[in-house]
N, C-alpha and C positions, 0 to 999 in steps of 0.2 A: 876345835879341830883345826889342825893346821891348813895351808894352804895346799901343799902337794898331798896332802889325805886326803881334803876335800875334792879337789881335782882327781883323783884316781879316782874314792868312792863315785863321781861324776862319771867318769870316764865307765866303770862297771858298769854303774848304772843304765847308759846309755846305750853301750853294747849288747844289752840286755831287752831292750826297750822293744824293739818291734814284735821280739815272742810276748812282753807283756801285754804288748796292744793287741797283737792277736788272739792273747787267751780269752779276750772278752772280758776279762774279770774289771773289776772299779778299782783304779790306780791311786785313790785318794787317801787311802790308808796303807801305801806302800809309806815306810819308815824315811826313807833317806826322802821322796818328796814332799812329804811336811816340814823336815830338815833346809831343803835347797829350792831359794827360791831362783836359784836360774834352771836347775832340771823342770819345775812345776811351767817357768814360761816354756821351754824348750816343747814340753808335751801337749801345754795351750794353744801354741802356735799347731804343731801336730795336727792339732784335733781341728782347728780351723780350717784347715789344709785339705783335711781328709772330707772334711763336710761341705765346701766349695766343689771338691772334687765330685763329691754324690753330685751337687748339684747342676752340675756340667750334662749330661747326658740322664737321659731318661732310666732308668735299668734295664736290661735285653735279657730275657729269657732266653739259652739258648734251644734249637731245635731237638725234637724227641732222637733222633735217629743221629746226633752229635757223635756219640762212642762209637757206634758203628760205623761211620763212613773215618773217622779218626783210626780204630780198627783195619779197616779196610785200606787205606791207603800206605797203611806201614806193611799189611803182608804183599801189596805192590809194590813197592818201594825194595823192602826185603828179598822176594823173587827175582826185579830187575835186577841186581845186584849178585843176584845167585850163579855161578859159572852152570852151561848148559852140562847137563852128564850125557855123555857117548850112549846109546844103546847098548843091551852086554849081547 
């Protein structure tokens, strides 16, 4: 493969990259990462990143009532916003 193929195929691939992380799926048998070993470090480093990161903070459950008061402050927000109507 040439050099600007492999760079663009790189560049695809990369662009692509966060929905593949996010699908959960195992990246190890994507085709072009067994091909490129700078995308395989690029996703290494990634995954170290992401895993220092978990290890930063504890995980926080949020509260049960979260929707509702997130809910609730958009239809105040909304209403403030709202021009008053005249009585008819």
């Amino acid at each position: 493969m040439t050099e600007n193929a492999n760079n663009s195929a790189c560049l695809q691939f990369q662009s692509q990259l966060p929905e593949l992380i996010g699908s959960g799926k195992d990246l190890a048998a994507d085709p072009h990462l067994q091909l490129c070993p700078s995308c395989r470090a690029l996703l290494s480093d990634l995954e170290s990143i992401a895993q220092a990161a978990r290890e930063l903070l504890p995980p926080v459950e949020p509260p049960d009532d979260l929707w509702n008061q997130i809910e609730s402050a958009l239809w105040n927000a909304k209403a403030a916003h709202e021009p008053e109507r005249a009585p008819k």
